[in-house]
C-alpha positions in Angstrom: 0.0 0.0 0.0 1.3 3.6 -1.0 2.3 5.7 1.2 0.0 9.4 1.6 1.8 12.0 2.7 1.9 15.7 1.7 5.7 17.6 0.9 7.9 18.5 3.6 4.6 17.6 5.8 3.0 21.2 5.2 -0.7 21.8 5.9 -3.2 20.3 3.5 -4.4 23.2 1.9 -0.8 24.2 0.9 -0.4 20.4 -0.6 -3.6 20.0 -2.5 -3.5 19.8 -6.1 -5.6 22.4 -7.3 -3.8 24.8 -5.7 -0.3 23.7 -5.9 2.2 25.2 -8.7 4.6 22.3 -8.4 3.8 18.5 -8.5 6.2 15.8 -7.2 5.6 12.4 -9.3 7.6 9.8 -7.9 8.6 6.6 -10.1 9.9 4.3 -8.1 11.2 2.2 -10.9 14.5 -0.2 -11.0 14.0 -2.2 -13.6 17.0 -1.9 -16.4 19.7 -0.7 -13.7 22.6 -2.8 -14.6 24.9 -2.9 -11.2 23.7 -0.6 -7.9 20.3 -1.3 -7.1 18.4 0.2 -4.5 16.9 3.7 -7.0 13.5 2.4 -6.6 13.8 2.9 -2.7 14.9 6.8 -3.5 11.8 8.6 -4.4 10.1 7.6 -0.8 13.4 8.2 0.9 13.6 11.1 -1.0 10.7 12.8 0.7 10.9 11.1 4.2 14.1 13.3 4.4 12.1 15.8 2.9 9.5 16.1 6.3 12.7 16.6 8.4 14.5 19.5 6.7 14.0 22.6 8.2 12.9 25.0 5.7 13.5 28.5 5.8 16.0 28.9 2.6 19.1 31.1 4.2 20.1 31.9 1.0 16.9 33.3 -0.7 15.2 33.7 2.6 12.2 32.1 1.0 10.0 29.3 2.3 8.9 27.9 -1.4 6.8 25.3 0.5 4.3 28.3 0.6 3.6 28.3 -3.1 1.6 24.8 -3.2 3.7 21.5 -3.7 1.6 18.6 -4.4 2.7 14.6 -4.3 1.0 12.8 -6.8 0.2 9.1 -7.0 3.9 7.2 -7.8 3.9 5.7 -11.0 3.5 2.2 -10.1 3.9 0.3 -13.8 6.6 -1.9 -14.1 5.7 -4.1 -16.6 8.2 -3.0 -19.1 10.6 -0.1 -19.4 8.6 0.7 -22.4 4.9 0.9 -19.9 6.6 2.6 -17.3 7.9 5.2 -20.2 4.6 5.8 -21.4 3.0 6.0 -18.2 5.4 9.3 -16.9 4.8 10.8 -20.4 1.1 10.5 -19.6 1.5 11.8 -16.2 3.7 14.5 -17.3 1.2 15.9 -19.9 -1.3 16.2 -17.6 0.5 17.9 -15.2 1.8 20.3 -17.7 -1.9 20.8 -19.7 -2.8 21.8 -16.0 -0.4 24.8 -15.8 2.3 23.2 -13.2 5.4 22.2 -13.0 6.2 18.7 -12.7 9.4 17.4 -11.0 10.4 13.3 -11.3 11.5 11.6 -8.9 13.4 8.5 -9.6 14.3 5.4 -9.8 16.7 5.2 -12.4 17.6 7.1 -15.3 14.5 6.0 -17.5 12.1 7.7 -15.9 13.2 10.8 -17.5 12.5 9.8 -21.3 8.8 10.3 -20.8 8.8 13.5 -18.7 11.3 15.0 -21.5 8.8 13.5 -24.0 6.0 15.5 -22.8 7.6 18.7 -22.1 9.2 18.7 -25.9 5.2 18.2 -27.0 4.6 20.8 -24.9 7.0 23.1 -26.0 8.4 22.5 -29.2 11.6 24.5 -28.8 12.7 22.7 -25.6 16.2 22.4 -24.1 17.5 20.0 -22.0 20.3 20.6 -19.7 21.4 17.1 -18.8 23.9 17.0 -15.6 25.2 13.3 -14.9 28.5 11.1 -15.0 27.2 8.9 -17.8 26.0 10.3 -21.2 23.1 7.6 -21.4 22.9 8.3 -25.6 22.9 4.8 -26.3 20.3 4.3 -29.3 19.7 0.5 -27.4 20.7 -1.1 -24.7 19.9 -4.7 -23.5 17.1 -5.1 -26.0 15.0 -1.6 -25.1 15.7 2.2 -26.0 13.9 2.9 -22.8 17.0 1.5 -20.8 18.9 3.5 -18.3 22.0 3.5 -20.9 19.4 5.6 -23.0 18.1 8.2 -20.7 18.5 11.0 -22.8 19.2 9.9 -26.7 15.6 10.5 -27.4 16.5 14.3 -26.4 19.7 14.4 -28.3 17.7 13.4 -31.0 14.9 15.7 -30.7 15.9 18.9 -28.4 19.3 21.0 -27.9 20.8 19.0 -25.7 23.6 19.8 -23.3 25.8 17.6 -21.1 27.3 19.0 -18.1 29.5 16.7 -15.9 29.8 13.5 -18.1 32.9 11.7 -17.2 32.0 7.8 -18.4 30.9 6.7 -21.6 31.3 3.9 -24.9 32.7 4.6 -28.1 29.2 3.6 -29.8 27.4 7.1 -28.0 30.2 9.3 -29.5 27.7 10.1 -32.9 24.9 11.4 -31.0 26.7 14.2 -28.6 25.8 17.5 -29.8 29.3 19.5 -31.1 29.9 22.5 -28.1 27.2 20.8 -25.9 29.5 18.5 -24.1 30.7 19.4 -20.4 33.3 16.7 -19.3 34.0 16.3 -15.6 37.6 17.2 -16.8 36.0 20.7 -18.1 34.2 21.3 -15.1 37.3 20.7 -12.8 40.4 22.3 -14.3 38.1 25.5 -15.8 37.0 28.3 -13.7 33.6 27.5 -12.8 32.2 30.5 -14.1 33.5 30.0 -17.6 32.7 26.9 -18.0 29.0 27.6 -16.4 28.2 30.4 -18.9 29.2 28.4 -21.6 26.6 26.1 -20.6 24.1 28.2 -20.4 25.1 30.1 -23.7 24.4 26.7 -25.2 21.0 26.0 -24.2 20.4 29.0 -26.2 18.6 32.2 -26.4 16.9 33.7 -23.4 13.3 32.4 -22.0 13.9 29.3 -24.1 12.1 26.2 -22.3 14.3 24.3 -20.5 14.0 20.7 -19.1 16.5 20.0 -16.5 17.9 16.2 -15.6 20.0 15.4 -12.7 21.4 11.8 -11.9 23.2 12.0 -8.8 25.8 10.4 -9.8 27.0 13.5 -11.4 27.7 14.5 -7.5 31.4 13.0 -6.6 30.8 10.0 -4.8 32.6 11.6 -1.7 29.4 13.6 -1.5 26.8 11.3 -2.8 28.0 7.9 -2.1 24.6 6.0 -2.6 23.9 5.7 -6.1 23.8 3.5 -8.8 26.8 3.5 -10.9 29.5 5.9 -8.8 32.2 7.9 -10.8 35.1 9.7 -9.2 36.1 12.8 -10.5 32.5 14.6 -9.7 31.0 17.8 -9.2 30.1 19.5 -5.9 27.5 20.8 -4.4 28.1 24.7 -5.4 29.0 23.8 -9.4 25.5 22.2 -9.3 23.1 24.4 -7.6 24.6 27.5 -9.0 24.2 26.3 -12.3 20.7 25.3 -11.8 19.7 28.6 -10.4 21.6 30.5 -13.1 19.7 28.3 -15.4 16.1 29.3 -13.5 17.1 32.9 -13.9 17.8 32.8 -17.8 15.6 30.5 -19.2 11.7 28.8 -18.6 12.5 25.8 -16.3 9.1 23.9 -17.6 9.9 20.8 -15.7 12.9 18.8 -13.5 14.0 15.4 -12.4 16.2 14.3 -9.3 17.2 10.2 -10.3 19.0 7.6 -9.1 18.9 7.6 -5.6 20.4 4.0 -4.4 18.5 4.4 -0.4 19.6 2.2 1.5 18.2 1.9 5.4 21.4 2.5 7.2 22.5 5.3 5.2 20.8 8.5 5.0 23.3 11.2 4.1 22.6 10.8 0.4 18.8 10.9 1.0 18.9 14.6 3.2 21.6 15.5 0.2 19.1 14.8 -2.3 15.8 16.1 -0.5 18.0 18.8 -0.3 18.4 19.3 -3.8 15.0 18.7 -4.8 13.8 21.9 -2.6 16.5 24.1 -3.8 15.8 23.5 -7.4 12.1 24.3 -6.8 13.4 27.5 -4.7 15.0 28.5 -7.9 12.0 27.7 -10.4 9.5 29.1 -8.9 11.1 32.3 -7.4 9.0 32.2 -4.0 8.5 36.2 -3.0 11.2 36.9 0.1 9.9 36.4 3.6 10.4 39.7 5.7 12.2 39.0 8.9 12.3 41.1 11.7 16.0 42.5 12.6 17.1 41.6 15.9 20.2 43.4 18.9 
């Protein structure tokens, strides 16, 4: 039986769907992960974390649980990676046709195909800013294109599509990364991060342009985020990461997000506070909550 509870455990009225301007669709799914397992545990550690953050944001001095953050029913196909696929794009598209944003959270990389599917119907000109240690362009992998390894070649296929972090890959995805969209975890160490941040950005493309944003945690250095499914050394942090997100917010439409990859594991909850942590940050930055006025005190 699924688990009800509302975000961060606000009151009901701030959680109910009508009302909300954000909804959380968890997808529990583990079904083509090839070595870690444990990302369909991650969306309900996720938000247990979640209910025990405090959350006043120091840095915005916002509380973005105010505007309306709704849980929806977790996508509970498993059938095939192909069902499970079609299920989020569903999901998605309804979210989106009723003016909010969605944000996935995973279970592996998959989920992602049919959230970016949906947005890219949604808005034609989309971008996807794609932060992560693998590329995931295979065409195919294991028999399906809705494998893990494939996360986001629909996108390269269809959208701009920029990389930022990759740092693994096999010779057979080299074809499909977009020339001057590719971030390696080399770029992103030994260049200022502000150069190689802008460039980034200056790739997505012009201004107000829709932008769908994917983060596997595994583009976090495993020294941070130990608890995924495929670890890489040589990572990012947790500053290259969230400034780059909210620089993204500030320039471009952020019509939708997914947090993935999540490997919970019961004795270990570092990585789940880390990503709950992530989660609110990135809806901090998209939707802009107005600042809370606090009173000055001797």
């Amino acid at each position: 039986m699924e688990l009800i509870r509302n975000y961060a455990g606000i009151a009901i009225d701030e959680a109910n769907y009508a009302s909300s301007r954000a909804v959380i669709l968890p997808v529990p799914y583990d079904g083509t992960s090839t070595w870690g397992k444990g990302a369909d545990k991650g969306p309900d550690a996720l938000l247990e974390a979640t209910e025990n953050m405090e959350l006043y944001d120091i840095e915005t001095q916002t509380e973005v649980v105010r505007e309306g953050i709704h849980i929806h029913e977790a996508i509970a196909e498993n059938d095939s990676p192909e069902s499970m696929v079609e299920s989020v794009r569903s999901a998605t598209k309804q979210i989106l046709n009723d003016s909010k944003l969605p944000v996935i959270l995973g279970g592996e990389h998959s989920v992602s195909i049919g959230a970016i599917q949906a947005c890219a119907q949604k808005f034609p000109d989309l971008a996807v800013l794609h932060i992560d240690a693998h590329a995931d362009l295979r065409k195919s992998y294991q028999g399906s294109t809705c494998n893990h390894a494939c996360a986001v070649h629909w996108a390269s296929q269809n959208c701009r599509l920029v990389q930022v972090g990759i740092r693994s890959m096999d010779i057979s995805e080299l074809p499909y990364i977009q020339k001057g969209r590719l971030f390696t975890g080399d770029d992103c160490y030994y260049q200022n991060d502000e150069e190689w941040q802008q460039a980034a950005l200056d790739a997505l493309g012009a201004n107000g342009r829709p932008v769908y944003i994917t983060i596997d945690l595994d583009a976090f250095d495993p020294a941070y985020l130990p608890d995924t499914g495929t670890p890489e050394p040589g990572g990012l942090n947790w500053f290259q990461v969230t400034r780059l997100a909210k620089m993204a917010a500030e320039r471009f439409n952020v019509v939708g997000f997914d947090v993935v990859e999540l490997a919970a594991h019961e004795r270990s909850k570092a990585s789940d506070f880390f990503s709950a942590k992530l989660v609110y940050k990135l809806l901090t930055y998209v939707l802009k909550p107005a600042t809370i006025e606090t009173i000055a005190t001797k």
